[in-house]
C-alpha positions as CSV (number, residue, x, y, z in Angstrom):
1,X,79.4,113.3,100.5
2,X,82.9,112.1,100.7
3,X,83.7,109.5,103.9
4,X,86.4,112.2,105.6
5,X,83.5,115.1,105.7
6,X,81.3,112.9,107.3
7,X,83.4,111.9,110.7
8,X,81.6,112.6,113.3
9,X,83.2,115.7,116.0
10,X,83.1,112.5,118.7
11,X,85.9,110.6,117.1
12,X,88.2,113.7,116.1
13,X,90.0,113.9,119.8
14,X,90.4,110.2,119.2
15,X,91.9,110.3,115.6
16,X,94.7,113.0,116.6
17,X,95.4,111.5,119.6
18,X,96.4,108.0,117.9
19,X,98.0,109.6,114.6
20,X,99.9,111.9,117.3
21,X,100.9,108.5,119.4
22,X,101.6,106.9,116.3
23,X,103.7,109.3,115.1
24,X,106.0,109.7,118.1
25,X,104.5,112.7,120.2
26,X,103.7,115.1,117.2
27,X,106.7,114.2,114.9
28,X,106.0,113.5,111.6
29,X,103.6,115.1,109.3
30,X,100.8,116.7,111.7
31,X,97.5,117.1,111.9
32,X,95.6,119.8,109.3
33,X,92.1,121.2,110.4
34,X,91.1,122.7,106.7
35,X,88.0,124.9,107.4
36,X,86.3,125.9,103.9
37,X,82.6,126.2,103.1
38,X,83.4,124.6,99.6
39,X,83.1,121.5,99.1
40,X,85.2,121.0,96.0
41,X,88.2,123.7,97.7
42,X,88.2,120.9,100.7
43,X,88.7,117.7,98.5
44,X,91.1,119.5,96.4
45,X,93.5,120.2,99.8
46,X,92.4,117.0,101.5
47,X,93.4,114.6,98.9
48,X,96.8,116.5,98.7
49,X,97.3,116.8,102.2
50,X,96.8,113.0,102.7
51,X,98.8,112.2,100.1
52,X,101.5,114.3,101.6
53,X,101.1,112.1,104.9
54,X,98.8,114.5,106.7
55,X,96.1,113.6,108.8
56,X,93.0,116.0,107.8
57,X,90.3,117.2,109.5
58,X,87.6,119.1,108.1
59,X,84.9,121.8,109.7
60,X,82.4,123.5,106.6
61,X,82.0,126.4,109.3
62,X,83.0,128.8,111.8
63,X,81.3,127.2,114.7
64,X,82.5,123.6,113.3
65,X,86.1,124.7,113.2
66,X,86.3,125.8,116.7
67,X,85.1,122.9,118.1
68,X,87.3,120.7,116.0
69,X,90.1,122.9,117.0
70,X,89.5,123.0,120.7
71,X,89.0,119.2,120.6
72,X,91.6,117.9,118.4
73,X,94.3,120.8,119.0
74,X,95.5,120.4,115.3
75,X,99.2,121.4,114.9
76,X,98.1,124.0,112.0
77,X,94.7,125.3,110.6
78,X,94.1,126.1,106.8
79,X,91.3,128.8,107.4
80,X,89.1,130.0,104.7
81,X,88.4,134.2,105.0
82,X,84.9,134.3,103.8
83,X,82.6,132.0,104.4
84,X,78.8,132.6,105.9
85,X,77.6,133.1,109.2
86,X,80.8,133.5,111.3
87,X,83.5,134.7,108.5
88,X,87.4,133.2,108.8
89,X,88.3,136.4,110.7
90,X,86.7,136.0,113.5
91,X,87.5,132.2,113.9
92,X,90.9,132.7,114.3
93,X,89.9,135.6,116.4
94,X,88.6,133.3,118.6
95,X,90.8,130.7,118.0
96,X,93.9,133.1,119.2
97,X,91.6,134.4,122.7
98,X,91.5,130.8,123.9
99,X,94.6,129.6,125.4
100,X,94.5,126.3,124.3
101,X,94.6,127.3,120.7
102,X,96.1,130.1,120.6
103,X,99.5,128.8,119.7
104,X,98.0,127.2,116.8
105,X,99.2,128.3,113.5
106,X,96.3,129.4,111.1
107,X,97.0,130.0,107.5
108,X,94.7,132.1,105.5
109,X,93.1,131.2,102.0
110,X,91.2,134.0,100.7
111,X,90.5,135.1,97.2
112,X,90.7,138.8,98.5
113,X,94.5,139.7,98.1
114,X,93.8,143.6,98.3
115,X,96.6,144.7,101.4
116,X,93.4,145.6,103.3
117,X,92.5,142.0,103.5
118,X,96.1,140.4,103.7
119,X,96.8,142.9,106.9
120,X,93.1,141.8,108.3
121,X,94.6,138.4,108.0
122,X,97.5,138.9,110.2
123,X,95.7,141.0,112.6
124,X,93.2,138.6,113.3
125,X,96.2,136.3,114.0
126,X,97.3,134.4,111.0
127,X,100.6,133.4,110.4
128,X,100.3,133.5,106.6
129,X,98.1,133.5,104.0
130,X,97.4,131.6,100.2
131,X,95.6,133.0,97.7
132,X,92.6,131.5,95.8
133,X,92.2,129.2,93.7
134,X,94.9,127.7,95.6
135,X,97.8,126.1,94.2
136,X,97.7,122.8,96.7
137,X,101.6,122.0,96.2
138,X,102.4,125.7,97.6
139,X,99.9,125.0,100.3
140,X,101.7,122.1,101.6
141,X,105.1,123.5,101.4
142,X,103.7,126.3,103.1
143,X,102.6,123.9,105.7
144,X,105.7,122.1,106.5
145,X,107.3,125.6,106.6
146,X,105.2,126.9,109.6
147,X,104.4,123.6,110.7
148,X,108.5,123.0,111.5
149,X,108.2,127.0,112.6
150,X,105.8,125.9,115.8
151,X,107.6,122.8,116.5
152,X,110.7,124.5,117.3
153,X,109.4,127.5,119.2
154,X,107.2,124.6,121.1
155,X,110.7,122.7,122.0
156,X,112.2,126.2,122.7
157,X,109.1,126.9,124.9
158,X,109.4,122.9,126.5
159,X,113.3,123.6,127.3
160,X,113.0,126.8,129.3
161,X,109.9,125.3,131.1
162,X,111.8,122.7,132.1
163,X,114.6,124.1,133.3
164,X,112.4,127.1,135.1
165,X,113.1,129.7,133.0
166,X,109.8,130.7,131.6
């Protein structure tokens, strides 16, 4: 199994924490939770993610992912649809009812493009979605795009808090 599948949940908080120091208080590329029960799907998007200056986390389930993200607060999540047990629905379902991750952006990958699927996707609270196999250059454009999305609305958000508006 590859090193970056095997970090322990311990030293996630950790990791974001010193990329996000590192990179000046979230600025720079951001920090990816990639949840996907496929091995081979999650080395494909990791090693291209890194290479695009990401920091990547991984989760191989539902459970996994949602302690990741409520440990590490990842500035976006790349969130398989099917997967077993708890499906990619009901993460982000989850994801969105908790207020600390709720303003997380989740991204879809799903091999079901039917409009029955693509509309479960946003109702479940996904910003977008990619469709399998995935093409891992449109994935990380795709990233940036909603990743410098969040950032603004947060600095919009941060403004009017701090001038009482909110």
């Amino acid at each position: 199994m590859a090193e970056w599948m095997q970090s322990p949940l311990a030293d996630v908080g950790a990791l974001a924490g010193t990329r996000r120091a590192a990179a000046g208080e979230g600025e720079g590329a951001g920090l990816v939770l990639i949840v996907d029960d496929i091995p081979d799907n999650l080395a494909v998007l990791h090693d291209a993610l890194d290479e695009s200056g990401y920091t990547v986390l991984v989760a191989t389930d539902g459970a996994g992912a949602i302690a990741r993200a409520a440990q590490s607060r990842p500035d976006i999540v790349l969130l398989d649809a099917l997967m077993p047990g708890m499906d990619g629905f009901e993460v982000a379902r989850r994801l969105k009812a908790d207020e600390a991750t709720a303003p997380i952006p989740i991204v879809f990958m799903t091999a079901l493009t039917d409009t029955e699927h693509v509309l479960a996707a946003f109702a479940a609270g996904g910003v977008d979605y990619v469709s399998k196999p995935v093409r891992p250059r449109e994935v990380v454009a795709r990233i940036a795009a909603h990743l410098q999305s969040a950032r603004q609305a947060r600095q919009a958000r941060n403004a009017l808090d701090a001038f009482g508006h909110a």
